[in-house]
N, C-alpha and C positions, 0 to 999 in steps of 0.2 A: 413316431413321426418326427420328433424332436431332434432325435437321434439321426437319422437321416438327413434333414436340412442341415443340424451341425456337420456332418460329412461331406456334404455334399459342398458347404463351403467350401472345404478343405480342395479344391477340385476348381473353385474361382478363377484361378490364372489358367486353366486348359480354354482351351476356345469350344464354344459349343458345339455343336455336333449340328451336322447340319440337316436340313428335313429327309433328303434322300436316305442318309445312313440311318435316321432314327427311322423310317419306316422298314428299312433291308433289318432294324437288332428287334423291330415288333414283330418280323414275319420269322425270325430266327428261334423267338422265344414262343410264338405261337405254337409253332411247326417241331423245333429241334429239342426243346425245353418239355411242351408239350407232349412230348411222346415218351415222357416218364411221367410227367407231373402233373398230366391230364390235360387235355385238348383245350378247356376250359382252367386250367390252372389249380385246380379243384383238389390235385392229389392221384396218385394211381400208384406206380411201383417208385414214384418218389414224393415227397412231402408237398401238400400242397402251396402255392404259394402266391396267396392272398392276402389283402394286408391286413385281417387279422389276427391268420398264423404268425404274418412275420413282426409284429408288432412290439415284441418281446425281444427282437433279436438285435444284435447291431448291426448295421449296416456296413461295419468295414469286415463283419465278420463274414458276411452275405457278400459282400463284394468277394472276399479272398475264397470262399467257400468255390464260386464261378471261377474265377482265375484257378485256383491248382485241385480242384475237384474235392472229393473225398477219397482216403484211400480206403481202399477195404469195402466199401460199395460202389456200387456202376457210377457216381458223379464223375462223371470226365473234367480233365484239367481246359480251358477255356482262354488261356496265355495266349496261345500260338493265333487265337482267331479273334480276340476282342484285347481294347485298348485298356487300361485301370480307369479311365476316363468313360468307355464305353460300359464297364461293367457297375460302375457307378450310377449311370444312368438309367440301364436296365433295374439295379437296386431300389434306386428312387420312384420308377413307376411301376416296380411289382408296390410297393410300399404306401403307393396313393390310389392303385388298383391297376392293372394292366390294359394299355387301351387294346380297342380292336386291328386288326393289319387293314391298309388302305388299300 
């Protein structure tokens, strides 16, 4: 979690995000995220991600991991649709628990 907030500093001068976008990146991650990593974020044909699992991890590594995918398994690159700013943000609340969509 540490590790997160340090990052998340990092990301201080971007303007926040406003509530329309963060509920359109809960309903993205619910639904688009979701249909690998479980509906509940629990895990399925990809890792789960909860902030247990990810608690080990870094968060700039979890940000880049969104933004250019993995190659060599189905994680799609995530560039062309979300901000570094937005992917941060998705990081930070998979990493404090993922809220529900409104």
């Amino acid at each position: 979690m540490v590790i997160g907030m340090a990052f998340s500093s990092a990301f201080a001068n971007s303007p926040p995000l406003d509530p329309q976008r963060q509920n359109e990146l809960v309903r993205l991650v619910r639904q688009d995220c979701g249909s690998c990593h479980g509906m509940e974020l629990r895990g399925g044909l990809g890792p789960a991600l909860t902030p247990q699992t990810l608690r080990d991890k870094p968060a700039s590594s979890l940000v880049s991991t969104i933004l250019h995918g993995r190659p060599g398994t189905p994680m799609p690159p995530w560039k062309n649709f979300l901000s570094e700013s937005e992917a941060d943000w998705i990081v930070d609340n998979l990493q404090k628990g993922f809220p529900d969509a409104r």
